[in-house]
C-alpha atoms as one frame of an Amber mdcrd trajectory, in Angstrom:
protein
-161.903  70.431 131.827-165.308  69.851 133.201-167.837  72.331 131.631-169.280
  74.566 134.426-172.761  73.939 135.577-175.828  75.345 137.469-176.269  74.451
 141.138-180.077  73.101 140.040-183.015  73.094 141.823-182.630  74.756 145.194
-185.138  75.606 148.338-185.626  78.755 150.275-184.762  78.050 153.870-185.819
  80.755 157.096-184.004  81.376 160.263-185.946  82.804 162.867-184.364  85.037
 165.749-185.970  85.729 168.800-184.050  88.166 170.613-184.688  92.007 170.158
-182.029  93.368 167.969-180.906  96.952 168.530-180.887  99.168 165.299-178.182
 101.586 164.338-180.853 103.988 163.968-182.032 103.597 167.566-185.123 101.359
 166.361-185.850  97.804 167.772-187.042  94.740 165.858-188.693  91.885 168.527
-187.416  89.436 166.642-186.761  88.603 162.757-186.828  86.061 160.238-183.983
  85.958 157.585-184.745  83.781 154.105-181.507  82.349 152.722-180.023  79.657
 150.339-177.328  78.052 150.246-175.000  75.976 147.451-172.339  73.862 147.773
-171.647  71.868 151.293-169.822  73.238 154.397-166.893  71.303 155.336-166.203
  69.169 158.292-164.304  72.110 159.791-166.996  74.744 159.154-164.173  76.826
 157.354-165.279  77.110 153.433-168.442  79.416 153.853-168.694  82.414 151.343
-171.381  84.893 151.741-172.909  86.898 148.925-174.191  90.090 149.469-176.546
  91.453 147.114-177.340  94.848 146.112-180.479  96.917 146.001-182.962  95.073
 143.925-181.594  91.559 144.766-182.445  88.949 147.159-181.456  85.520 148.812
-181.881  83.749 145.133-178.308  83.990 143.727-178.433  81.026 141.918-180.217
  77.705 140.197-183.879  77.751 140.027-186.478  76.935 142.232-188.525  74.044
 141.595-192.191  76.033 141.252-190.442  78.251 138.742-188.100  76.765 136.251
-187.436  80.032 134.768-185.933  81.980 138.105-182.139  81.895 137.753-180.442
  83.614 140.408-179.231  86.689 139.909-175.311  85.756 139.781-176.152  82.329
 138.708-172.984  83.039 136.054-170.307  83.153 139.066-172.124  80.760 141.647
-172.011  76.649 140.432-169.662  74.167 139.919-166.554  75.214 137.586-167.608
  78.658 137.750-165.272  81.261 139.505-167.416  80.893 142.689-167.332  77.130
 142.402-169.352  74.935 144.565-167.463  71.740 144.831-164.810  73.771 147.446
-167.118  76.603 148.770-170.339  76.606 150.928-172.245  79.515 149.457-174.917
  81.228 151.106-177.338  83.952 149.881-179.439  85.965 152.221-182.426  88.331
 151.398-181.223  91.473 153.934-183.888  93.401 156.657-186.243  95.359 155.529
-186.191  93.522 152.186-189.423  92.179 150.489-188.329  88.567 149.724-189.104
  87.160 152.746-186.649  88.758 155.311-188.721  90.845 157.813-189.603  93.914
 156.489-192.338  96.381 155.683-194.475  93.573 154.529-194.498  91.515 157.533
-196.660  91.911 160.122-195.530  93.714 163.671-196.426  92.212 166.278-197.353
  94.597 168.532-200.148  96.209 166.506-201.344  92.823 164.288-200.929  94.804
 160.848-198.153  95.316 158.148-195.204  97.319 159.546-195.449 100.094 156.408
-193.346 102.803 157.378-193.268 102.120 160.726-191.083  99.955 159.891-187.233
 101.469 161.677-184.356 102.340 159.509-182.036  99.962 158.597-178.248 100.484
 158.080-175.713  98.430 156.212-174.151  97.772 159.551-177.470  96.475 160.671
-177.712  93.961 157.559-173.989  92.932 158.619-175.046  92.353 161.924-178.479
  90.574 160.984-175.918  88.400 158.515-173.628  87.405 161.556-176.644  86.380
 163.505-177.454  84.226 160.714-173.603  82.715 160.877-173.845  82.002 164.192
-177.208  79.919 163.360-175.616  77.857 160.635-172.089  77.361 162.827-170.052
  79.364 161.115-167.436  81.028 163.350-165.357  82.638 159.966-166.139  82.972
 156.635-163.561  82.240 153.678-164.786  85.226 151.912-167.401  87.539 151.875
-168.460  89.354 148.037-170.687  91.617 146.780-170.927  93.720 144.195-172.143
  97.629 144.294-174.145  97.750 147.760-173.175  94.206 148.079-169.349  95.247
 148.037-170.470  97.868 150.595-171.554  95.190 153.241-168.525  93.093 152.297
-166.785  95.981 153.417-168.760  96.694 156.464-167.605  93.345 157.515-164.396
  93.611 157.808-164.502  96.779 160.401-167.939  95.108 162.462-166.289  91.702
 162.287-162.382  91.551 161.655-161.981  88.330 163.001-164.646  86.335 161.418
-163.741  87.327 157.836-160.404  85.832 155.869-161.219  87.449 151.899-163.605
  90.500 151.237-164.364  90.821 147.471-166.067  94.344 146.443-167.189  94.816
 143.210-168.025  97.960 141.609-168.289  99.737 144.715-167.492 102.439 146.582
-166.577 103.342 150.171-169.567 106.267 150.735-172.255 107.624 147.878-170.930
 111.011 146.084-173.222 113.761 146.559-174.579 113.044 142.686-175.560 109.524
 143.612-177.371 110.838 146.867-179.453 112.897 144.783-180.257 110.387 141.993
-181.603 108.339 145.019-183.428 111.394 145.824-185.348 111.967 143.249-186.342
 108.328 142.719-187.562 108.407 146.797-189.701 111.554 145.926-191.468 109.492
 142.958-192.072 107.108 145.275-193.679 109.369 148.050-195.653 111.842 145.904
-197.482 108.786 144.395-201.039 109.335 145.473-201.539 105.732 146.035-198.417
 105.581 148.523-200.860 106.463 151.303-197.646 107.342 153.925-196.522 103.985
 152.979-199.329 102.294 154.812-200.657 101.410 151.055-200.764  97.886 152.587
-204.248  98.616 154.064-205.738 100.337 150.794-205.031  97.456 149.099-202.771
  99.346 146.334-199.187  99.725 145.109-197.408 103.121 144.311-196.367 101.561
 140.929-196.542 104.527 139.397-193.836 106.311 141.453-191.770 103.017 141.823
-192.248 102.610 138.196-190.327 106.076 137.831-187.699 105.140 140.335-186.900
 102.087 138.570-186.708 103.691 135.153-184.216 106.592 136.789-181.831 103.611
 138.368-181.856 101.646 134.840-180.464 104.753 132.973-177.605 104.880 136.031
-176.997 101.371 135.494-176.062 101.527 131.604-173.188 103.409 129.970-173.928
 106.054 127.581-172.181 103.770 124.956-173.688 100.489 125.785-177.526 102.916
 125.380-176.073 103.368 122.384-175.392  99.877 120.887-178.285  98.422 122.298
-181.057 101.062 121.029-179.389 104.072 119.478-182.270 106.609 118.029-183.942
 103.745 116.755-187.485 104.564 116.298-190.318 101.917 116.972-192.349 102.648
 114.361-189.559 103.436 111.457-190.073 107.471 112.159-191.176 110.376 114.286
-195.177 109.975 115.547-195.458 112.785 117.413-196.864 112.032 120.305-196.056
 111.624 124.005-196.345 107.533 123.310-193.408 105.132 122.997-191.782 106.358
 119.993-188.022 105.315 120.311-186.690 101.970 121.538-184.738 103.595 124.831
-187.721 104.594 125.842-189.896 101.187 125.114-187.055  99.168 127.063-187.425
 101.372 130.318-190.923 101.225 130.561-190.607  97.560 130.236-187.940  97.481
 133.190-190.060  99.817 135.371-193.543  97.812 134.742-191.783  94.339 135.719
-190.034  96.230 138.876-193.407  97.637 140.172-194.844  94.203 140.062-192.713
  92.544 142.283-191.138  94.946 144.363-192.118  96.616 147.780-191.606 100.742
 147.737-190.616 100.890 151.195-187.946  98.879 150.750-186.896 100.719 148.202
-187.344 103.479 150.452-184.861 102.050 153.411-182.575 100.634 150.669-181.883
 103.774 149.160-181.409 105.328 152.353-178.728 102.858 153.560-177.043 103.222
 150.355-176.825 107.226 151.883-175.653 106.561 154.943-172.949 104.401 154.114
-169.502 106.288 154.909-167.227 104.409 157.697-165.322 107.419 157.358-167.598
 109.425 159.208-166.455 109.006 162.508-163.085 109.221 161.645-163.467 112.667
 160.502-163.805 111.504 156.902-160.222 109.495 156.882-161.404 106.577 155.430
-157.902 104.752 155.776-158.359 105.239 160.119-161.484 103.788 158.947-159.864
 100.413 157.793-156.925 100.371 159.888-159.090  97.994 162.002-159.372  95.387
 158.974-157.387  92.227 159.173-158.978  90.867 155.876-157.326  90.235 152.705
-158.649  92.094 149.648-160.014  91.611 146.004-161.462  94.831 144.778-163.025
  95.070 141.131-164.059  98.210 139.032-165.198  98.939 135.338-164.208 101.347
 133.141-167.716 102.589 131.814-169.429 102.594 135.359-169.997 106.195 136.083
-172.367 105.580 138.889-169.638 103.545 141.241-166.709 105.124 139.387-163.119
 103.407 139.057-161.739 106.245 141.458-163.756 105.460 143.782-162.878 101.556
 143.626-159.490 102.773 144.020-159.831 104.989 147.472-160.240 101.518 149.070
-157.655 100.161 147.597-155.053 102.952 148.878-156.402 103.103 152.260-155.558
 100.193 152.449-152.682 100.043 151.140-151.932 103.088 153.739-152.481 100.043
 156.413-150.168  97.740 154.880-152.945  95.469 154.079-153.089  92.420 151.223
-155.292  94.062 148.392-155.635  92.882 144.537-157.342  95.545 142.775-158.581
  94.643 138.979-160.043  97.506 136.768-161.871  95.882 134.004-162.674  97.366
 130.611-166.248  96.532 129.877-168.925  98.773 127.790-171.496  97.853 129.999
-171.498 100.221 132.873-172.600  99.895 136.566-174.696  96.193 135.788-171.304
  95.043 134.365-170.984  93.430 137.389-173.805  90.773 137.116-172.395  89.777
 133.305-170.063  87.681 131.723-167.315  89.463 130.868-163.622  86.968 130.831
-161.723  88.959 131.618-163.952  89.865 134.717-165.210  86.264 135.211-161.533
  84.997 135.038-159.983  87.330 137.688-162.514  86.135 140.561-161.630  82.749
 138.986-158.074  83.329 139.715-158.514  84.898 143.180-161.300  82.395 144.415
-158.567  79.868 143.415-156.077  81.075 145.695-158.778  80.958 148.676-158.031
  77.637 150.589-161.266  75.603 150.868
């Protein structure tokens, strides 16, 4: 059995739409640019096209490396590559840095047009409809009338979901990982608090920080920290750094003392140098207003009566921030519409990120169900 293998080197591409496009929130974008990447070829018949949907922090880079930067793996560059459960020698796979995001997509960065400086926070909401609907404008670029499957995992599984109501006809497989079909008050207010750091950082400026020639790190710093402890199980904390202390005891002082606290400074210093705080801002948010239920008076099976797509949905034991139940509300409404749905609840240690590791048992149910996916 061949051993499986990285896609490589592979090249940032941009798609550039001219034609106004109407936000949910009642905003208007000119025009946009989306940045994308893509693995794997598209068949003669256009009909083996998966798209990958990330989640907050990710982008358009879901797997190999780019040739500048040897050490950039994609961020699910374990399930994207030939012989791996998303394999490339029978899919097309494409990865696409949403709106508002700060990879390249058009988004607070990028300049508006109409006043010749950064958006900021004039840039409009953005839903995860809209990112669905930016996503089929970038289909419709590349010729791609239906996709095989569509997958994401956490937000990602969100828009994978989103698809199959905005889109029922141009989507065969939807695969949501740790997910959830609206935020839970709790996880509303965890978002919250990490907005406030954000906006109560002096150097935030309103979000026009752009102009000042600063970054709220401090505040996204904070934010980033607050996500990473929602991210990890309390027992997965525990095997990793327990009450280890750096320096072999107690200090005394307000300084790094245990190693918990050493490893989320470190993941809140690398976030704050790379990513934008208003689109953290609008990410957050659309994680909020998520809930297809909504206009169905909060039946979320009405909700999916209007899906024609078949169904993998994925959960893990330890994740407390998309819990299991939560997985499994999907799963029942649509079950409630008679719908094809394989639902896999995986026991893993590692909590909410379990979904970006290497876990068999995990890695070989997509295997299994990407399998049965004709190419």
């Amino acid at each position: 059995m061949t051993q499986p293998q990285s896609v490589g080197v592979v090249t940032p591409q941009v798609a550039r739409f001219t034609e106004p496009f109407r936000l949910r929130s009642g905003g208007v974008l000119p025009g946009f640019e989306l940045v994308y990447e893509t693995y794997g070829q598209l068949n003669a018949a256009r009909t083996n096209a998966v798209l990958v949907c990330h989640a907050l922090s990710g982008s358009h880079h879901v797997a190999g490396v780019h040739a500048d930067d040897p050490a950039s793996i994609g961020w699910w560059d374990n399930l994207v590559g030939p012989g791996k459960p998303l394999d490339t020698r029978r899919f097309f796979v494409i990865g696409v840095n949403n709106l508002g995001g700060c990879f390249g997509s058009t988004g607070p960065r990028s300049i508006n047009p109409e006043t010749g400086r950064h958006w900021g926070a004039d840039f409009p909401f953005v839903t995860v409809e809209d990112w669905v609907g930016a996503q089929a404008r970038l289909a419709d670029h590349l010729g791609i009338e239906r996709f095989a499957a569509v997958v994401g995992g956490s937000l990602g599984g969100m828009q994978a979901v989103s698809w199959t109501l905005q889109y029922p006809g141009r989507i065969a497989h939807a695969v949501a990982i740790a997910s959830a079909p609206k935020l839970t008050a709790q996880n509303i207010a965890f978002n919250e608090v990490a907005r406030q750091a954000i906006l109560t950082d002096p150097d935030f400026h309103g979000g026009h920080y752009y102009e000042h020639g600063v970054v709220p790190s401090r505040g996204l710093k904070l934010a980033r920290m607050l996500g990473h402890i929602t991210y990890l199980s309390d027992d997965s904390m525990a095997e990793k750094f327990g009450r280890s202390f750096r320096h072999g005891k107690a200090v005394y002082s307000y300084d790094v003392e245990f190693e918990i606290e050493s490893y989320l400074r470190y993941q809140g210093d690398k976030f704050a140098g790379h990513f934008d705080a208003n689109t953290y801002l609008l990410t957050t948010k659309a994680l909020d207003y998520f809930d297809p239920a909504f206009e169905h008076g909060g039946n979320l099976a009405a909700a999916l009566a209007r899906s024609t797509a078949d169904f993998l949905v994925v959960s893990f034991t330890t994740d407390w921030r998309f819990a299991p139940a939560r997985s499994r509300e999907i799963v029942y409404a649509l079950l409630h519409n008679r719908r094809n749905v394989s639902y896999a609840e995986i026991e893993c240690a590692a909590g909410h990120d379990s979904f970006l590791l290497d876990d068999p048992h995990y890695h070989a149910v997509l295997h299994r169900y990407f399998e049965r996916i004709p190419s």
